[in-house]
PyMOL commands that place a pseudoatom at each C-alpha (Angstrom):
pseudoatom trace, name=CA, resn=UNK, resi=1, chain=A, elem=C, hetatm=0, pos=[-11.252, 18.769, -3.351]
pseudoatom trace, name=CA, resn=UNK, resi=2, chain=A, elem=C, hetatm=0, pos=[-7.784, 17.407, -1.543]
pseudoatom trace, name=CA, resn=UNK, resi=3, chain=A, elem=C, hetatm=0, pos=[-9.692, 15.431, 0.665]
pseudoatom trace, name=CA, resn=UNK, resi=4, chain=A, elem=C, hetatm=0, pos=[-11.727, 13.708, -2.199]
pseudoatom trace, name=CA, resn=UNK, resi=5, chain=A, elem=C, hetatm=0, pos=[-8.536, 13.102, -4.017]
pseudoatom trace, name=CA, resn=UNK, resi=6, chain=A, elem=C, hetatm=0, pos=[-6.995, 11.710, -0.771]
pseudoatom trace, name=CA, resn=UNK, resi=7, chain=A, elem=C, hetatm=0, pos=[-9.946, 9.408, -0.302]
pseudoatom trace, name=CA, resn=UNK, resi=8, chain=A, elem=C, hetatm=0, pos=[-9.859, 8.204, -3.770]
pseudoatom trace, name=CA, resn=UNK, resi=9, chain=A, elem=C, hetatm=0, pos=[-6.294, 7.698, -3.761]
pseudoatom trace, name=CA, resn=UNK, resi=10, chain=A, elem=C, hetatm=0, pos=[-6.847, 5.905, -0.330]
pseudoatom trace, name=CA, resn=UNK, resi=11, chain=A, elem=C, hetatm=0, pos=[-9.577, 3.403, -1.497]
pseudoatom trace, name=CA, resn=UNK, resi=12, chain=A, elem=C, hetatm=0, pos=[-6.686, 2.667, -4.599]
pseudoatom trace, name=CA, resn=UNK, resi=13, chain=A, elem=C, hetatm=0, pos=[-4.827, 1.694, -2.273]
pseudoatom trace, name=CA, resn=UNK, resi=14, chain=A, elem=C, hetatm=0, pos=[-6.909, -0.261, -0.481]
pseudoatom trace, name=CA, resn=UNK, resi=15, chain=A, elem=C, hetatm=0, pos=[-8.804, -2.415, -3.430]
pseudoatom trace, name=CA, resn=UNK, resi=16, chain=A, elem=C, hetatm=0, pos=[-4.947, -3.052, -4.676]
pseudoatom trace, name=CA, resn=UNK, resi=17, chain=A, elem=C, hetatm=0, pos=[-3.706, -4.167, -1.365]
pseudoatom trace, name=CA, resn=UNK, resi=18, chain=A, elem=C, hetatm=0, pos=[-6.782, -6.288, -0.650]
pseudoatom trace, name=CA, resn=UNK, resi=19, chain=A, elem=C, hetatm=0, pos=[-6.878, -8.064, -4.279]
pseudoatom trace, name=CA, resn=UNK, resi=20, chain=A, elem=C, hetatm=0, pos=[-2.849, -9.004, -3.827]
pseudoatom trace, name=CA, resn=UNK, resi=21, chain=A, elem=C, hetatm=0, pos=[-3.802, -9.984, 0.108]
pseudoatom trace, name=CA, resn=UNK, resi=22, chain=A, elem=C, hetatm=0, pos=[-6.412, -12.746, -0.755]
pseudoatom trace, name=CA, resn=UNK, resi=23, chain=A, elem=C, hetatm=0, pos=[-4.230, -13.920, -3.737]
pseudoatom trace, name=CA, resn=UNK, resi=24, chain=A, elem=C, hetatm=0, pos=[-1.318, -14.297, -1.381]
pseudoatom trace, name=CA, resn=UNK, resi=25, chain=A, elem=C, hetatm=0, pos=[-3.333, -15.449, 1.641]
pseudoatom trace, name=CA, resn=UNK, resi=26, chain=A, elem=C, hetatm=0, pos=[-5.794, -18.128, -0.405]
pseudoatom trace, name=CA, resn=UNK, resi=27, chain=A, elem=C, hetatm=0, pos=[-3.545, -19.163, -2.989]
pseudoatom trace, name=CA, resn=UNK, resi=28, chain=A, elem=C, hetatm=0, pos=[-0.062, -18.630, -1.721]
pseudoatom trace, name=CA, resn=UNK, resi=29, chain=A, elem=C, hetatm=0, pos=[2.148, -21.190, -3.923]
pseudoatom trace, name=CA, resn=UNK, resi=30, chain=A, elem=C, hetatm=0, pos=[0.072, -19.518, -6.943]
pseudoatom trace, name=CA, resn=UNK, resi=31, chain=A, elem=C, hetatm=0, pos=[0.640, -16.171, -5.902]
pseudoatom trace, name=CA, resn=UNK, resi=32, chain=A, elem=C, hetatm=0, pos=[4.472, -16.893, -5.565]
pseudoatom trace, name=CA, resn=UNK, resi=33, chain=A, elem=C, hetatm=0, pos=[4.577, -18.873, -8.798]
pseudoatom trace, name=CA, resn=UNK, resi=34, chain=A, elem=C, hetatm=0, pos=[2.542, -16.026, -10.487]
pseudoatom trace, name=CA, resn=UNK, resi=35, chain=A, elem=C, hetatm=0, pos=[2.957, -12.672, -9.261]
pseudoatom trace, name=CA, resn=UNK, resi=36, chain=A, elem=C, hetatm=0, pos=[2.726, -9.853, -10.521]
pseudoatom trace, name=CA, resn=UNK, resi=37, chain=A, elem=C, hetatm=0, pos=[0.949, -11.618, -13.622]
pseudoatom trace, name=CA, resn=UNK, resi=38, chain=A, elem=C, hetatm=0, pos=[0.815, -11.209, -17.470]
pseudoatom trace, name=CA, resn=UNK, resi=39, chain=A, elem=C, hetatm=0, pos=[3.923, -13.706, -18.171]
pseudoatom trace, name=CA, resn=UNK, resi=40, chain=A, elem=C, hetatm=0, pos=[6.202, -12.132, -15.075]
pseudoatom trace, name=CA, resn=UNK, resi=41, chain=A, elem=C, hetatm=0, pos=[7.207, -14.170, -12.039]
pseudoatom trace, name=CA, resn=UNK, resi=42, chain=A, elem=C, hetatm=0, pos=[8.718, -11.193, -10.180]
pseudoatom trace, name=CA, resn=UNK, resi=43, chain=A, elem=C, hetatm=0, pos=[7.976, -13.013, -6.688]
pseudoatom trace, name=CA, resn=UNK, resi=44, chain=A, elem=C, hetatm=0, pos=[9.175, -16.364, -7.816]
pseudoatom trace, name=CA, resn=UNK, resi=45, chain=A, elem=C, hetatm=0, pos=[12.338, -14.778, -8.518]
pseudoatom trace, name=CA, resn=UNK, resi=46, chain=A, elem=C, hetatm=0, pos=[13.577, -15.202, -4.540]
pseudoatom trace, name=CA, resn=UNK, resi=47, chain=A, elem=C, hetatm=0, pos=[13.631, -18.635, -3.983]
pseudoatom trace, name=CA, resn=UNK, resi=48, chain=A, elem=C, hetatm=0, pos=[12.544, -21.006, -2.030]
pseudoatom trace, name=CA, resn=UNK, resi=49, chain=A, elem=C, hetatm=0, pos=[9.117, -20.975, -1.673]
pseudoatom trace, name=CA, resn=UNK, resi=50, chain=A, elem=C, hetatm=0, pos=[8.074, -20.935, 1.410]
pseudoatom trace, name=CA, resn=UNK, resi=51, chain=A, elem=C, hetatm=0, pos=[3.894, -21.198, 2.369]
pseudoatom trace, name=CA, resn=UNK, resi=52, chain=A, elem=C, hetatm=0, pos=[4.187, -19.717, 5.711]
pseudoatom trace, name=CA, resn=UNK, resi=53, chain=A, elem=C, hetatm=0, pos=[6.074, -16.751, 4.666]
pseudoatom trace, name=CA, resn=UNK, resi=54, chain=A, elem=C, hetatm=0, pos=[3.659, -15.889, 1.252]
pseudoatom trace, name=CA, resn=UNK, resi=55, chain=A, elem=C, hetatm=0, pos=[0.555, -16.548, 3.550]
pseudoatom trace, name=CA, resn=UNK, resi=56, chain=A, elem=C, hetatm=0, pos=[1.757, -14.566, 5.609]
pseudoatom trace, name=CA, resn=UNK, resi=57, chain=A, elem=C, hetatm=0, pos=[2.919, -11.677, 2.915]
pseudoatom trace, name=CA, resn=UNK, resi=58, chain=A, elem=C, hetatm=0, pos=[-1.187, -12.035, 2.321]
pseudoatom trace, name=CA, resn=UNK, resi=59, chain=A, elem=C, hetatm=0, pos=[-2.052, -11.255, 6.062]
pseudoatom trace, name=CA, resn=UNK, resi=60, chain=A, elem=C, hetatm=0, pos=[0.643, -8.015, 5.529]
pseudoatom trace, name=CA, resn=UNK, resi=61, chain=A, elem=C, hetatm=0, pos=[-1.347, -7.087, 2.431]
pseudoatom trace, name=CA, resn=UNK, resi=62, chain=A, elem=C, hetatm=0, pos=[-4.985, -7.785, 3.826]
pseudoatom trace, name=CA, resn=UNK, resi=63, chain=A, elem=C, hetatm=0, pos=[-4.090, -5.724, 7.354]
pseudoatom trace, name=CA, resn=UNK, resi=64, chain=A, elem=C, hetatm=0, pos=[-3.052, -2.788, 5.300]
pseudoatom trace, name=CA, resn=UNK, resi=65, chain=A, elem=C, hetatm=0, pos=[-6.446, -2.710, 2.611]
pseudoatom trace, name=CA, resn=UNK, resi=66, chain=A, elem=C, hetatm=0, pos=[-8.133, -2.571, 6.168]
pseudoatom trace, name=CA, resn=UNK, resi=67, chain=A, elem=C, hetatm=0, pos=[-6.120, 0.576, 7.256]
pseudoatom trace, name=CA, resn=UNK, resi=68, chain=A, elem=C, hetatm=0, pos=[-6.400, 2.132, 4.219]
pseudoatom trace, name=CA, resn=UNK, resi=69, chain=A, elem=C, hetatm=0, pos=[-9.947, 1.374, 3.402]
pseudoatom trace, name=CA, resn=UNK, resi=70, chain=A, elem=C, hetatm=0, pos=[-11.218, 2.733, 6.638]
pseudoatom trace, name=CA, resn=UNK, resi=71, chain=A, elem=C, hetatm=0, pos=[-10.541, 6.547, 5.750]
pseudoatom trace, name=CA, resn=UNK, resi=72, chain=A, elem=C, hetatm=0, pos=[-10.889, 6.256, 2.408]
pseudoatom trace, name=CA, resn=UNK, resi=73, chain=A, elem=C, hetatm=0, pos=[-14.774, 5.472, 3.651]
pseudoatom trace, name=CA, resn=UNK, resi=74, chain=A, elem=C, hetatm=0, pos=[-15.111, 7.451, 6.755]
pseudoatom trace, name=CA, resn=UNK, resi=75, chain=A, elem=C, hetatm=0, pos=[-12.162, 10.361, 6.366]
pseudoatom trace, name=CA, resn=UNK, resi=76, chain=A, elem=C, hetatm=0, pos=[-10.412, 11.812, 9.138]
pseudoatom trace, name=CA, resn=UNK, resi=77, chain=A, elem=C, hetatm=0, pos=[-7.836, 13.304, 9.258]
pseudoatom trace, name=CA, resn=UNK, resi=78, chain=A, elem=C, hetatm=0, pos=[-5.333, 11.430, 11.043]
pseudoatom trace, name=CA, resn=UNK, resi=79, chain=A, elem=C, hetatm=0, pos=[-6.605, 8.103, 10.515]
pseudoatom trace, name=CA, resn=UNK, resi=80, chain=A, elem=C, hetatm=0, pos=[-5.688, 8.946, 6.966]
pseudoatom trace, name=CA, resn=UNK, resi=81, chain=A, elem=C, hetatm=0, pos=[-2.174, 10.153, 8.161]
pseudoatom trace, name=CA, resn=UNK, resi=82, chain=A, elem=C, hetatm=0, pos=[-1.541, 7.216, 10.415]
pseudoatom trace, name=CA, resn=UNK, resi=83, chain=A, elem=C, hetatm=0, pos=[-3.093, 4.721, 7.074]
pseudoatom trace, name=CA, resn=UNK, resi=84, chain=A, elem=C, hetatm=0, pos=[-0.746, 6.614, 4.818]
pseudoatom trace, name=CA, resn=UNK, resi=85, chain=A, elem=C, hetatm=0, pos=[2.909, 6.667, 7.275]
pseudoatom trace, name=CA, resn=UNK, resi=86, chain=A, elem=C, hetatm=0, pos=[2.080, 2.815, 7.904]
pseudoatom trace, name=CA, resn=UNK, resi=87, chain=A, elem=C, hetatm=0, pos=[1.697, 2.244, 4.135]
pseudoatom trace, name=CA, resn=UNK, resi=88, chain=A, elem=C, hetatm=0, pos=[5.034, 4.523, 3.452]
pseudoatom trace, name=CA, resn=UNK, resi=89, chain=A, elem=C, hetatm=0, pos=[6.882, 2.510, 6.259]
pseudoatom trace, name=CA, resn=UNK, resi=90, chain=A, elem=C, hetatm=0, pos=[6.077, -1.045, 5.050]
pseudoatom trace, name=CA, resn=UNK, resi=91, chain=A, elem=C, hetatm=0, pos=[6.741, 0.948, 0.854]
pseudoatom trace, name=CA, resn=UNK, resi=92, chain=A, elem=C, hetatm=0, pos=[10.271, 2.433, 2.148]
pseudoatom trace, name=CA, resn=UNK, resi=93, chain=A, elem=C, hetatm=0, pos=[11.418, -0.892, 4.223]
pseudoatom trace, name=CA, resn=UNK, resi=94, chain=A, elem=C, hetatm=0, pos=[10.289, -3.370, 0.824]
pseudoatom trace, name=CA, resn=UNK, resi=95, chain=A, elem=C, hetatm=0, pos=[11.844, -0.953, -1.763]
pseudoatom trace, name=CA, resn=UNK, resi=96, chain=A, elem=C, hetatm=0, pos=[15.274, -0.575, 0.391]
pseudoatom trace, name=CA, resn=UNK, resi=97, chain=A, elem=C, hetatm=0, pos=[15.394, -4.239, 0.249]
pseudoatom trace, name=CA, resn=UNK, resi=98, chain=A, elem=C, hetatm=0, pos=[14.874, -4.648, -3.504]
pseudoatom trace, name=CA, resn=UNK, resi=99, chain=A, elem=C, hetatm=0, pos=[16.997, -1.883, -4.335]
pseudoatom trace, name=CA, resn=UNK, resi=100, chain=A, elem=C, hetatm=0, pos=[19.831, -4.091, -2.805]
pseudoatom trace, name=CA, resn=UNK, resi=101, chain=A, elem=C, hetatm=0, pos=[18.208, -7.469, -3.629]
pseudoatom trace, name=CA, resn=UNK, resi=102, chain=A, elem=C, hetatm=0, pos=[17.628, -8.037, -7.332]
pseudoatom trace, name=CA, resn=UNK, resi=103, chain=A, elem=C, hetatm=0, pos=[16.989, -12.233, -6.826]
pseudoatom trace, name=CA, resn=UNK, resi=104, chain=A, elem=C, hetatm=0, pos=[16.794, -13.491, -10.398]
pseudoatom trace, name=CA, resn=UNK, resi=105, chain=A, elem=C, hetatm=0, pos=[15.241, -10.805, -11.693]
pseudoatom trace, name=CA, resn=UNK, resi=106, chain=A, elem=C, hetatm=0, pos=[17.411, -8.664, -14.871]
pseudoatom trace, name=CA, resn=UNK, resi=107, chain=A, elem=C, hetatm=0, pos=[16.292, -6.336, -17.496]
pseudoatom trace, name=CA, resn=UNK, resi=108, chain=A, elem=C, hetatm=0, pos=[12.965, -5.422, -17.823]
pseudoatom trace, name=CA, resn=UNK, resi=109, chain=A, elem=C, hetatm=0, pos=[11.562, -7.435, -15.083]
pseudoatom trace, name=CA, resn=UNK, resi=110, chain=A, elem=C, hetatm=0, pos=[13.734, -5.804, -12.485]
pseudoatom trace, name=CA, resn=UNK, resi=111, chain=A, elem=C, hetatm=0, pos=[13.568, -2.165, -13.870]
pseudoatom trace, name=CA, resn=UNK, resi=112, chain=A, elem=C, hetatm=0, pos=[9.579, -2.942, -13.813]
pseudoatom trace, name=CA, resn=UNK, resi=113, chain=A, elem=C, hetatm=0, pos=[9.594, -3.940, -10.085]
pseudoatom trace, name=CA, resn=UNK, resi=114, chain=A, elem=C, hetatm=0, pos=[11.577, -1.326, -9.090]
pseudoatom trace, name=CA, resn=UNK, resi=115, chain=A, elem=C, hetatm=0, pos=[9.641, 1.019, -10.980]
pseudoatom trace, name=CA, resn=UNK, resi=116, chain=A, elem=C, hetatm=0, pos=[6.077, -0.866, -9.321]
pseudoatom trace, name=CA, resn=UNK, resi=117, chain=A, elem=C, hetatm=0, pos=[8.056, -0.366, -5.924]
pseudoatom trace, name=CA, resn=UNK, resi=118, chain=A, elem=C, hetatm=0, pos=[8.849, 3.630, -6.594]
pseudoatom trace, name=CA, resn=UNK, resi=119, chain=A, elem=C, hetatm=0, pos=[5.368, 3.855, -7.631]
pseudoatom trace, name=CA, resn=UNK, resi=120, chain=A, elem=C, hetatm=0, pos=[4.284, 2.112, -4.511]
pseudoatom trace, name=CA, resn=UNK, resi=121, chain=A, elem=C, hetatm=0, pos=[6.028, 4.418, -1.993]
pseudoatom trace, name=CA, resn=UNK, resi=122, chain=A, elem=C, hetatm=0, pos=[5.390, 7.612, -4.032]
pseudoatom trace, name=CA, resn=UNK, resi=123, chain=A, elem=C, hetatm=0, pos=[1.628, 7.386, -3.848]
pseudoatom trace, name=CA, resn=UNK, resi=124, chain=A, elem=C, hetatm=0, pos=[1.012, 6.829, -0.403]
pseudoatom trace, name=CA, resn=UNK, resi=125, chain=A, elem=C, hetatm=0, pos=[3.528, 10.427, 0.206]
pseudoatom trace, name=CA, resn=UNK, resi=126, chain=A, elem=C, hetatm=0, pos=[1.650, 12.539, -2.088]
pseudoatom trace, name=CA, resn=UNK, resi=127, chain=A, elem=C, hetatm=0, pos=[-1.385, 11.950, -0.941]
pseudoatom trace, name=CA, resn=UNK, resi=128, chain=A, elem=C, hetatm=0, pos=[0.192, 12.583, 2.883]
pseudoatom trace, name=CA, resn=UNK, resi=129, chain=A, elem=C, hetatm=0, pos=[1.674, 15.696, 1.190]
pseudoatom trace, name=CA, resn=UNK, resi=130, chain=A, elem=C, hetatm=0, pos=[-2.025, 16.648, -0.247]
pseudoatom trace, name=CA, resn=UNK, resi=131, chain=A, elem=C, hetatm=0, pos=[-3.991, 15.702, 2.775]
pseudoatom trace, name=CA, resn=UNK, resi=132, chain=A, elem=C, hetatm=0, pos=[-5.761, 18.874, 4.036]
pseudoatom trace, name=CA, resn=UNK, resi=133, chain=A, elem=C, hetatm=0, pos=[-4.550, 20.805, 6.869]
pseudoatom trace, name=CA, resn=UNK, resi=134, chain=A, elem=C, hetatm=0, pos=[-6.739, 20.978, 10.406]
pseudoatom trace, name=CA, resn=UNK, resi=135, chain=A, elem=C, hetatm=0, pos=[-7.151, 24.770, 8.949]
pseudoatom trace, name=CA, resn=UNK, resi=136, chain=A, elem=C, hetatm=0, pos=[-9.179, 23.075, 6.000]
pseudoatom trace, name=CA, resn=UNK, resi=137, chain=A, elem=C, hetatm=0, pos=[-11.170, 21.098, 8.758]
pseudoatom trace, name=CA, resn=UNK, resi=138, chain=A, elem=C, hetatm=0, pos=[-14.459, 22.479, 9.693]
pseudoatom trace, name=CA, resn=UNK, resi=139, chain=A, elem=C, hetatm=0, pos=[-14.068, 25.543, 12.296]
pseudoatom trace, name=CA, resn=UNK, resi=140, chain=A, elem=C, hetatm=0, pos=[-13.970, 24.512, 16.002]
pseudoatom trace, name=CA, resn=UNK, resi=141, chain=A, elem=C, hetatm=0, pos=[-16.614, 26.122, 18.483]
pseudoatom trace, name=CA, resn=UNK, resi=142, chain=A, elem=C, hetatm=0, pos=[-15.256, 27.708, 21.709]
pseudoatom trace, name=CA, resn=UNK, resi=143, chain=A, elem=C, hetatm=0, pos=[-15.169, 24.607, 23.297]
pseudoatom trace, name=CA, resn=UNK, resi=144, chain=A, elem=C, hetatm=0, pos=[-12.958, 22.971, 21.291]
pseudoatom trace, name=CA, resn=UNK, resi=145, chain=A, elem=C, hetatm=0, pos=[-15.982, 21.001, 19.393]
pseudoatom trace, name=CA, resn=UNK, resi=146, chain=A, elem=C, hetatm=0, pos=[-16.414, 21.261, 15.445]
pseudoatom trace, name=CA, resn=UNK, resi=147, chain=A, elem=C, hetatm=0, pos=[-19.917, 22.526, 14.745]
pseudoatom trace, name=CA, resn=UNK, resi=148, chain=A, elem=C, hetatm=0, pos=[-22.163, 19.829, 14.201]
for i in range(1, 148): cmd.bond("trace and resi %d" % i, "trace and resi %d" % (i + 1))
show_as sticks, trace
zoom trace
């Protein structure tokens, strides 16, 4: 049942990272203008723009829906673990920057990215924290092999 959980929390992930990837990638002065959507401009709120930097903010996005994705479909173990501790590395590093960069953003537009960016990095370690243990992993034979 953890494992299921992990692998739906995993493909999450994934579909998220991959829909904000080709925004950012395809569209990049939109997605800057735009993002997060619904009225906000939380992105917008660090100028200048800057194309190279949003495309490549896509590319970021894109390369980790292809990390993610790829246990979520086929688990193992620590594909999922190294998916998850890239995810929680690139979570930590964007959250410790917001937390002390606030840009334009006041009220409920920063207390909503910060909360998106919490949110972000506290997913990824739960379902680290869930993932099962090699002693929930199918028995190994003698010779080291799982039985087939």
């Amino acid at each position: 049942m953890r494992q299921v959980i992990v692998r739906l929390g995993l493909a999450g992930m994934a579909v998220v990272h991959l829909w904000w990837g080709l925004w950012a990638y395809a569209a990049p002065r939109h997605f800057f203008s735009t993002f997060p959507g619904f009225g906000h401009h939380w992105t917008a709120a660090y100028p200048p723009y800057n194309e190279h930097l949003t495309a490549d903010l896509g590319a970021t996005f894109l390369t980790l829906a292809v990390l993610l994705a790829v246990p979520a479909i086929r688990y193992r173990r620590a594909t999922a673990r190294l998916a998850l501790a890239g995810s929680i590395t690139f979570n930590a590093l964007h959250l410790g920057f917001h937390t002390l960069h606030h840009g334009t953003l006041t009220g409920i537009d920063l207390a909503g990215s910060l909360f998106t960016l919490v949110a972000g990095l506290g997913v990824p370690v739960a379902l680290l924290l869930i993932a099962p243990k090699e002693g929930h992993l199918p028995h190994a034979t003698s010779s080291g092999r799982a039985p087939s």
